[in-house]
C-alpha positions as CSV (number, residue, x, y, z in Angstrom):
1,X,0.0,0.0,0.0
2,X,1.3,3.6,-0.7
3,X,0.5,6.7,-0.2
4,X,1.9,10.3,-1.2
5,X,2.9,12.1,1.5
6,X,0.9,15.2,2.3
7,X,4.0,17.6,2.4
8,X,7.6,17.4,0.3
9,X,10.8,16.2,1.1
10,X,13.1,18.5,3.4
11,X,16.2,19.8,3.2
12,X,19.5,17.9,3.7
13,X,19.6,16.8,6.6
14,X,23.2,17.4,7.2
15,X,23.0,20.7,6.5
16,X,23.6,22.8,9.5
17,X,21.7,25.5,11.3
18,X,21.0,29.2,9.5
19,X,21.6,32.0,11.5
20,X,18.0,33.3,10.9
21,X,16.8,29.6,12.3
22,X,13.6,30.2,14.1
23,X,13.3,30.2,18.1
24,X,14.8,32.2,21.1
25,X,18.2,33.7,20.8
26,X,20.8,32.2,22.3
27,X,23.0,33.3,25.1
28,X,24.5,30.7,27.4
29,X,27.1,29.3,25.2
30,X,27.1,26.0,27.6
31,X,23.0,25.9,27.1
32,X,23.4,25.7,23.5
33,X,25.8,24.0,23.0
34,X,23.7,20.5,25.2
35,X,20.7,21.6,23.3
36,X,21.7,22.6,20.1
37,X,18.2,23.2,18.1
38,X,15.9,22.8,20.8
39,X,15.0,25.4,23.2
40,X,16.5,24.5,27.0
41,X,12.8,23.6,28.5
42,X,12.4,20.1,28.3
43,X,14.0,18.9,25.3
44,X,14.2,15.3,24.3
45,X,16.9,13.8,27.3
46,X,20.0,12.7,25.7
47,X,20.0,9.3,27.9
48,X,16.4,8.9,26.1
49,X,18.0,9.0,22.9
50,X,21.1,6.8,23.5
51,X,18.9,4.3,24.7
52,X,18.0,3.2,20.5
53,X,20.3,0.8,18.9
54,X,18.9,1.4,15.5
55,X,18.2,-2.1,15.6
56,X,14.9,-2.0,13.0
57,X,12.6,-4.4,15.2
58,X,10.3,-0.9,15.3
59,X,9.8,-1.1,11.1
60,X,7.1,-3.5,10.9
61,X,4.7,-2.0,13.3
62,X,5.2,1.9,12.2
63,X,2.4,3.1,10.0
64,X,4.2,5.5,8.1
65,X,6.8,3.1,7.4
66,X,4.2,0.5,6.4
67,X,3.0,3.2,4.2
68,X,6.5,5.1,2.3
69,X,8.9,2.4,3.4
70,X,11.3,6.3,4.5
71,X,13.7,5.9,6.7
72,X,13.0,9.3,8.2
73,X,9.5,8.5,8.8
74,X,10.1,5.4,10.9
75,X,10.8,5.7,14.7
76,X,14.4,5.1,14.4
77,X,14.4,7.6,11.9
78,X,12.8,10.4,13.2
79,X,15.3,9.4,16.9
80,X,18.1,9.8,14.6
81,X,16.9,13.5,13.6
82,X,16.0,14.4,17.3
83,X,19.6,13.4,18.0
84,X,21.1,15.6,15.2
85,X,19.1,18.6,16.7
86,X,20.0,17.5,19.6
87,X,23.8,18.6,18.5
88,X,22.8,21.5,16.4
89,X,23.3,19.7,13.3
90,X,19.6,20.3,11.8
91,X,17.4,23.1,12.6
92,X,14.0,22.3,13.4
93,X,12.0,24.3,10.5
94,X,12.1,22.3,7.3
95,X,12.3,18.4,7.3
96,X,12.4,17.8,10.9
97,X,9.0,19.1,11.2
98,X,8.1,17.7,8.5
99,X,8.7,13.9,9.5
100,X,7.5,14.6,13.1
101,X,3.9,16.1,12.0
102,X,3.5,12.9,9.7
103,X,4.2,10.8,13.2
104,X,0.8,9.4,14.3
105,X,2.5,8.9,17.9
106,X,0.2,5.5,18.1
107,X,3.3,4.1,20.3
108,X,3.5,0.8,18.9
109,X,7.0,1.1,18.2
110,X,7.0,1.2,22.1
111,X,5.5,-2.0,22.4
112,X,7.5,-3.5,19.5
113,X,10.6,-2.3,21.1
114,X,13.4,-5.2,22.6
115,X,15.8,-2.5,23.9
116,X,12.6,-0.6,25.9
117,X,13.3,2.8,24.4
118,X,10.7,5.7,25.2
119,X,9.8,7.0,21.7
120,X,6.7,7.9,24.0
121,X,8.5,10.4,25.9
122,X,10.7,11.5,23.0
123,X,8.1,12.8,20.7
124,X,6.3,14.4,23.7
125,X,9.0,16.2,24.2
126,X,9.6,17.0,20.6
127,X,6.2,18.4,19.8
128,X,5.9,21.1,22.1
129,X,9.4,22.3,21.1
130,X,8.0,22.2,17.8
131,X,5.1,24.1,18.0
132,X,7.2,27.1,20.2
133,X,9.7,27.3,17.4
134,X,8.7,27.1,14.7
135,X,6.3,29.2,12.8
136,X,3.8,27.5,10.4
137,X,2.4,28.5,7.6
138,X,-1.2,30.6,7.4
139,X,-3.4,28.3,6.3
140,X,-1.9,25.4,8.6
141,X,-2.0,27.5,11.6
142,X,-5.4,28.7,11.3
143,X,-6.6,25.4,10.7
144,X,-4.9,24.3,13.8
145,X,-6.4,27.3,15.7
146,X,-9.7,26.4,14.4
147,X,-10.0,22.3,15.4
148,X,-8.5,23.8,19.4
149,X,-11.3,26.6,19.3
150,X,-14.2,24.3,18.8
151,X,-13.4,20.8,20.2
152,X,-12.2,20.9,23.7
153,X,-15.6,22.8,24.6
154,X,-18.5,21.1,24.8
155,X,-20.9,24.0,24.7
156,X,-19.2,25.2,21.5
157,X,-19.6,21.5,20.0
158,X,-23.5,21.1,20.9
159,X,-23.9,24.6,18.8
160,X,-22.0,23.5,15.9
161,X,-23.7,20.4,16.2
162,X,-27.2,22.5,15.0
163,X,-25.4,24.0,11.9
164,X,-24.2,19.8,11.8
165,X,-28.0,18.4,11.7
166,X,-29.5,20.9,9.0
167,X,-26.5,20.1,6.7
168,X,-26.6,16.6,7.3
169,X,-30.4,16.6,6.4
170,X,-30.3,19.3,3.5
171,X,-26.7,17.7,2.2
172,X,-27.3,16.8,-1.7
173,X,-27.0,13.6,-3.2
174,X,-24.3,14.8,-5.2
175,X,-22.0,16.4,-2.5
176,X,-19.7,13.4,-2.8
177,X,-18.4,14.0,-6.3
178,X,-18.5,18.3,-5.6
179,X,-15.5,17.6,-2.5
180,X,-13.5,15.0,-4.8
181,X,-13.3,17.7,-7.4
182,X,-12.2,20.9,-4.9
183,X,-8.3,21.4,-5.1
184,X,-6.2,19.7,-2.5
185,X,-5.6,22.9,-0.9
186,X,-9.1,22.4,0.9
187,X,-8.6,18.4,1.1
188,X,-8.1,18.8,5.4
189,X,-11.6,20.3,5.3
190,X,-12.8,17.4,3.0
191,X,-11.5,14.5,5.8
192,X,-13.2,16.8,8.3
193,X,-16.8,17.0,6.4
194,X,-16.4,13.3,5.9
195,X,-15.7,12.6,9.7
196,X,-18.9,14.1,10.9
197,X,-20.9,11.5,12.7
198,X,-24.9,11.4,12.6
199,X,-25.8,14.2,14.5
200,X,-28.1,13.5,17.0
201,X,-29.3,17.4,18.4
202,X,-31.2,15.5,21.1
203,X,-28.3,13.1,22.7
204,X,-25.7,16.7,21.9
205,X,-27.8,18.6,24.0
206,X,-28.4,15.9,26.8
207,X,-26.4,15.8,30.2
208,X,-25.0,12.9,31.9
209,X,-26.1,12.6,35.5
210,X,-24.4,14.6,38.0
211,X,-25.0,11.3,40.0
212,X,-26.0,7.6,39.2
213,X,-26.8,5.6,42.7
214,X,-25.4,1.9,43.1
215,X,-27.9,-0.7,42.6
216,X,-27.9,-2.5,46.0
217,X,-25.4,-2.4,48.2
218,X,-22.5,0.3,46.9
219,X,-19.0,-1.0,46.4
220,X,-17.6,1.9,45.2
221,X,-17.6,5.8,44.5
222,X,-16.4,6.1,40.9
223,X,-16.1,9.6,39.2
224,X,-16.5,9.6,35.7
225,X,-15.0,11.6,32.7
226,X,-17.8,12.5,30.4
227,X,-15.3,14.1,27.7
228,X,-15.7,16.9,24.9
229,X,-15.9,14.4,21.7
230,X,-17.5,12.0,23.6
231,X,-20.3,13.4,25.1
232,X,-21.8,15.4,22.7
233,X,-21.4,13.0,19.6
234,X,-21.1,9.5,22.1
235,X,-23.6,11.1,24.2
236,X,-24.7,7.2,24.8
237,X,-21.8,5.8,25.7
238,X,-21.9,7.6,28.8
239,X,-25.0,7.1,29.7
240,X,-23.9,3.3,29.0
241,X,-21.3,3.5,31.1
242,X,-23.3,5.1,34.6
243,X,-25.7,2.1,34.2
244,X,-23.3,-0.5,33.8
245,X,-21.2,0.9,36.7
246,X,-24.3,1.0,38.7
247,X,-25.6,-2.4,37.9
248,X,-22.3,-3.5,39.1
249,X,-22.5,-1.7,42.3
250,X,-20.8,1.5,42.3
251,X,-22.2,5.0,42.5
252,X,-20.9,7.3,39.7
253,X,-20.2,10.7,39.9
254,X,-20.1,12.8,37.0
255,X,-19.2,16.4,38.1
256,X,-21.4,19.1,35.6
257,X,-18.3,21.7,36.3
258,X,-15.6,19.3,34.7
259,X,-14.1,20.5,31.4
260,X,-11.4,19.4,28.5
261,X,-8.7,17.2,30.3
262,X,-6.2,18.7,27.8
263,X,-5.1,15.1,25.9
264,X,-6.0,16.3,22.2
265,X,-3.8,19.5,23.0
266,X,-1.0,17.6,25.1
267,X,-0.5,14.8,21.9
268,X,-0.4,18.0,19.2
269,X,2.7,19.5,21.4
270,X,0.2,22.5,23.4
271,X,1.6,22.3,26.6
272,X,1.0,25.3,28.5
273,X,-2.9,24.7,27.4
274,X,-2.7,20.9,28.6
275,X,-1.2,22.2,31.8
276,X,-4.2,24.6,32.5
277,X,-6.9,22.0,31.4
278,X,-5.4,19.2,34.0
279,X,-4.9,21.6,37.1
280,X,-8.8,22.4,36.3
281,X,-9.5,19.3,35.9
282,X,-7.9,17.7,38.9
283,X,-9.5,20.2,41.2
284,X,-12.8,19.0,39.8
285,X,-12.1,15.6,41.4
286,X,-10.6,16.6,44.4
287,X,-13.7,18.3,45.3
288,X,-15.9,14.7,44.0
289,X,-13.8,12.9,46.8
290,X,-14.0,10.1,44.6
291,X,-11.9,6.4,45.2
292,X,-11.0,6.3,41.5
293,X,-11.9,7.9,37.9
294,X,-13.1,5.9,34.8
295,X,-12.4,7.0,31.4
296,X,-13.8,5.4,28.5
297,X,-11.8,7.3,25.8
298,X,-8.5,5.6,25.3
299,X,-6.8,9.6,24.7
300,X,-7.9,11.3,27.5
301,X,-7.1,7.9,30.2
302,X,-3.7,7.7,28.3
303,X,-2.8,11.5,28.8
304,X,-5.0,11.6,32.5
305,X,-2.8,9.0,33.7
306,X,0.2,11.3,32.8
307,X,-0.9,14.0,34.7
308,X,1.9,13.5,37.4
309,X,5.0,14.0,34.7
310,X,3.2,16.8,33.1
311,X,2.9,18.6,36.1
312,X,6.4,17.6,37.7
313,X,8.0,21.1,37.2
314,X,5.0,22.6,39.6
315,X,6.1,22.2,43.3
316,X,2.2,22.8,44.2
317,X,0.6,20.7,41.6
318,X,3.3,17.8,41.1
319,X,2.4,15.8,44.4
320,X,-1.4,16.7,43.2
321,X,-1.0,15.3,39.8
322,X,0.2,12.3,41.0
323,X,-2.2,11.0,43.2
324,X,-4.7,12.3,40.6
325,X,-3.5,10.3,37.8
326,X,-2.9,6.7,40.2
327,X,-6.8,7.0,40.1
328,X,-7.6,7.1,36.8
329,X,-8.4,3.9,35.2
330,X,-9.9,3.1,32.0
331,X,-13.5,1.3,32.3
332,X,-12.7,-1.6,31.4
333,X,-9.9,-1.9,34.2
334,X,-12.5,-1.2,36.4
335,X,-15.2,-3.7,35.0
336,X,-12.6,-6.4,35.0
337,X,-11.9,-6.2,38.3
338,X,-15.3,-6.6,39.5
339,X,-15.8,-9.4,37.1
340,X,-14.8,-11.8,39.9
341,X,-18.0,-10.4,42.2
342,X,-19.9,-9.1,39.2
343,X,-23.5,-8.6,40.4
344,X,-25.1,-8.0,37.1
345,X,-26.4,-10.7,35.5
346,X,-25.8,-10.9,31.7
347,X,-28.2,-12.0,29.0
348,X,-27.1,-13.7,25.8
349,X,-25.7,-11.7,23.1
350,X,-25.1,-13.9,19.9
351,X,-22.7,-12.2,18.0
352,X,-18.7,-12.5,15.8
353,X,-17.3,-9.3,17.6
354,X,-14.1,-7.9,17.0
355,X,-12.2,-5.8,18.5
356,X,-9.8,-3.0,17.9
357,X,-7.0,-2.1,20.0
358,X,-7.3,1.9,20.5
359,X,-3.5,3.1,20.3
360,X,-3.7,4.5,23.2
361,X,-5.2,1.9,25.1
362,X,-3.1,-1.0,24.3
363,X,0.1,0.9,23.4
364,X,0.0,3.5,25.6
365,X,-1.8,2.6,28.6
366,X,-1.2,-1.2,27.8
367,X,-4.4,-2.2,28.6
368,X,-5.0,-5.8,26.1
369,X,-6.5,-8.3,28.2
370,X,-9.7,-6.0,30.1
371,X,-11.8,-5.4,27.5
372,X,-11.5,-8.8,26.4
373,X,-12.1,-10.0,29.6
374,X,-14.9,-8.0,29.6
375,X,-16.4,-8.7,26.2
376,X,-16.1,-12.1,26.8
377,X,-18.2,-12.2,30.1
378,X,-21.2,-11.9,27.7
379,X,-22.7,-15.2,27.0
380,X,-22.5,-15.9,23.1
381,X,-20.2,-13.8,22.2
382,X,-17.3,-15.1,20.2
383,X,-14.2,-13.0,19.7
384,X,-12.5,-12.2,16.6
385,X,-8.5,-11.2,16.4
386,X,-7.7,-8.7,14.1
387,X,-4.9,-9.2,11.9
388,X,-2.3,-6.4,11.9
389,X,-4.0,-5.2,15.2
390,X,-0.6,-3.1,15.7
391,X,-1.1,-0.7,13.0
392,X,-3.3,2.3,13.8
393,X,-6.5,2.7,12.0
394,X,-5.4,6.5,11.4
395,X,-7.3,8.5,13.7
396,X,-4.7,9.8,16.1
397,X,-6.2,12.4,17.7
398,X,-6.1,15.1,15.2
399,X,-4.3,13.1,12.6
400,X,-6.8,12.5,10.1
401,X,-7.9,16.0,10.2
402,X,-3.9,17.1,9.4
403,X,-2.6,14.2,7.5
404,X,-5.7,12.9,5.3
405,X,-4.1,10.8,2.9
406,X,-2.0,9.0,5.1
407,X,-4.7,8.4,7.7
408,X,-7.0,7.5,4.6
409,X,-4.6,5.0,3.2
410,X,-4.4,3.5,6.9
411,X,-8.2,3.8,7.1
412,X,-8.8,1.5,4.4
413,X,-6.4,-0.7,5.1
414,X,-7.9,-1.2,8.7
415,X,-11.0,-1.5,6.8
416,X,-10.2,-4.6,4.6
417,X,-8.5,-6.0,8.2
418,X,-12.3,-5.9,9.5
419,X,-14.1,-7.3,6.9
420,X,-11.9,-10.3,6.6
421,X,-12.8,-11.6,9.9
422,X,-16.3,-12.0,8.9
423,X,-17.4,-10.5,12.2
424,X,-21.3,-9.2,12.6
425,X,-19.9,-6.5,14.8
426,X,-17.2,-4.2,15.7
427,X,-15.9,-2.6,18.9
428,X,-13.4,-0.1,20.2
429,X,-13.1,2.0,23.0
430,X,-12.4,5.4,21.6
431,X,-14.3,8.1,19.7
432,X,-11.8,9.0,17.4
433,X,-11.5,5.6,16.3
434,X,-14.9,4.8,16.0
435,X,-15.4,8.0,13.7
436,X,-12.1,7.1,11.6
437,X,-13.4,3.4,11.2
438,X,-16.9,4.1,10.4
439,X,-16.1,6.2,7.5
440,X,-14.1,3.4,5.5
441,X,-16.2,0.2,6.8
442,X,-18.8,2.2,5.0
443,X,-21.9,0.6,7.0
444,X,-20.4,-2.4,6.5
445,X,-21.4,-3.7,9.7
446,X,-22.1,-1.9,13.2
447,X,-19.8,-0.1,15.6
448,X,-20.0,0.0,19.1
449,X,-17.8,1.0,22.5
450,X,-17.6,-1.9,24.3
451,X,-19.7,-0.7,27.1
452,X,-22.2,-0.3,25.0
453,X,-22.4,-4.2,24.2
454,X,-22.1,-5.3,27.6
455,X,-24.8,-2.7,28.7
456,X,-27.5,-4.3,26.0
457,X,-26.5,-7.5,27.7
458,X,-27.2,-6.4,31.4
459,X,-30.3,-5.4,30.1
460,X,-31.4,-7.8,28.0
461,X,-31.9,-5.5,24.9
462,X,-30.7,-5.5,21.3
463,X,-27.5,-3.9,21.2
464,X,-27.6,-0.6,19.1
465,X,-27.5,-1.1,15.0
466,X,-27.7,-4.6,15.7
């Protein structure tokens, strides 16, 4: 499978570093001379970087590899350009931030790696140096500006989703072939118009309760994260996820007040803005005096459970961030656990169900066997492998908003992957991944979080689409 990449090639990469490079000026001779390129907060740690042996077992599982078969855009590739920054070698305009925006950061070069290096780490600490120095270009900056406006706030989602409804309904049959023809200077908006779920005004517009009671005796005070994405478009995979934690005995607490928890800015390299949206968010919680948090978006568990390292330079929110993030579990952690008590009854469910590892669910957050676990607790349900389960389906966050052909190309290719395990349904526990899927399986078959199957179970009911 190949694909053209979205931008050109760079410069030469052993060219060195033009005086009028971008970022601040340099004055401490010893600072610039350990940091070279990068600016002296946080840059990628040199022991980080020595840890890679260049060894190639990454290739294989890297998307845009898969994709281009470059060098540069492999994991080993783009460490081998952090370190040449790293020296001053390379500036960071040009090529560098080239091959790092076409990085999906899935992390399953992480998992594939023997020598345990933490590209993880390294490409968090690239991006933000990325977007402090260096300037982008008009169009790519507004359209940045535009996607960080709208969808960490949910109020400003449910009013776009009203202007989403009356296209959707007065959208012309012939819309289709009118975006294939529009230059590829408007092809990001294309993948965005195509991304747009049904629009449900009704479930946008609805609130998840403040507070769902335990049915019988409680086990547990669980908060919950009700998301930007996820409740106004997955409005019912929330609500899915209160009654199931109920059923099973634990009171949920879903705080109105709670806001963005800053994962879709912290994976695009906006720090300071992550920063502000996990302080605010972890006093949320603090105040619920909750004994843990379930997330059921595989982003915003991944980046939540982070909380402590992103906060580490703050004496007065480190210690804070910490014991924040040691509660945060994904919901299937949680519903695996109580699997060995479960007190909800489950009702037959006779289905071939796949499931997709979210990146940042089993790559990230490491998180394989739970949702199985879980999935499999439902009588007549059989489970499906995926094959090439490693390769992201090219959602990534914003990815397939930035980088349409490559995440189309993996789209489809995750697509085929589906339909050749002749499964009657498909699951996966993260918005982004459900959107991305859905628009290559092409109503091929129906798409569901995975506590929305085991919630049709518990109560007896046809599970959605189905």
């Amino acid at each position: 499978m190949t694909s053209t990449p979205t931008t050109g090639p760079g410069p030469d990469f052993t060219s060195q570093r033009g005086e009028n490079a971008p970022g601040p000026e340099r004055t401490d001779a010893l600072a610039a001379a350990t940091t070279g390129s990068f600016d002296e907060h946080h840059p990628p740690a040199r022991e980080l970087l020595d840890d890679c042996v260049h060894c190639g077992f990454c290739l294989p599982t890297c998307p845009t590899y898969a994709l281009w078969g470059e060098e540069m855009d492999s994991p080993r590739g783009r460490i081998y350009l952090m370190e040449m920054a790293e020296k001053g070698e390379i500036p960071l305009e040009g090529a560098f931030t080239t091959h790092m925006d076409r990085c999906l950061g899935c992390m399953a070069c992480v998992t594939a790696c023997p020598s345990g290096v933490q590209y993880d780490r390294l490409l968090e600490a690239t991006r933000p140096q990325i977007e402090r120095n260096v300037p982008r270009g008009r169009a790519d900056r507004l359209f940045r500006e535009a996607i960080f406006t709208l969808f960490p706030y949910r109020r400003r989602l449910r009013a776009a989703t009203l202007g989403g409804a009356l296209y959707q309904k007065l959208r012309p049959k012939g819309m289709d072939k009118l975006l294939a023809r529009l230059p590829e200077r408007f092809e990001r908006l294309v993948a965005m118009e195509s991304l747009l779920p049904p629009v449900s005004v009704r479930d946008a517009f609805s609130r998840t309760p403040v507070v769902t009671p335990a049915a019988g005796a409680r086990r547990g005070r669980v908060g919950m994260l009700v998301g930007c994405v996820q409740d106004v478009f997955f409005h019912q995979v929330n609500l899915a996820t209160t009654r199931v934690l109920a059923a099973e005995g634990y009171e949920v607490i879903a705080p109105r007040e709670q806001g963005c928890c800053g994962a879709l800015g912290l994976h695009a390299g906006r720090e300071e803005e992550s920063i502000t949206r996990a302080k605010e968010l972890i006093a949320v919680f603090e105040r619920a005096e909750v004994d843990e948090i379930a997330v059921n978006v595989a982003g915003c568990g991944s980046s939540m459970k982070e909380y402590g390292e992103l906060l580490a330079d703050d004496p007065q929110w480190s210690e804070r961030g910490k014991r924040f993030s040691e509660k945060v579990r994904d919901i299937s952690e949680v519903l695996a656990d109580a699997l060995a008590e479960s007190r909800a009854p489950r009702h037959p469910v006779e289905a071939k169900v796949v499931y997709h590892d979210a990146c940042h669910l089993g790559h990230a957050q490491k998180i394989r066997t739970q949702p199985r676990d879980v999935l499999r607790s439902i009588p007549g349900v059989t489970l499906a492998e995926l094959p090439e389960a490693e390769i992201c389906c090219g959602s990534a966050g914003i990815y397939n908003m930035l980088q349409p052909q490559a995440a189309g190309d993996l789209g489809r290719r995750k697509a085929d992957n589906i339909r050749g395990t002749g499964a009657d349904l498909l699951v996966t526990a993260n918005p982004g991944c459900l959107l991305q899927i859905r628009k290559y399986l092409e109503g091929d078959l129906p798409m569901l979080h995975p506590v929305q199957l085991l919630d049709a179970s518990i109560r007896g009911v046809r599970p959605p689409g189905m």
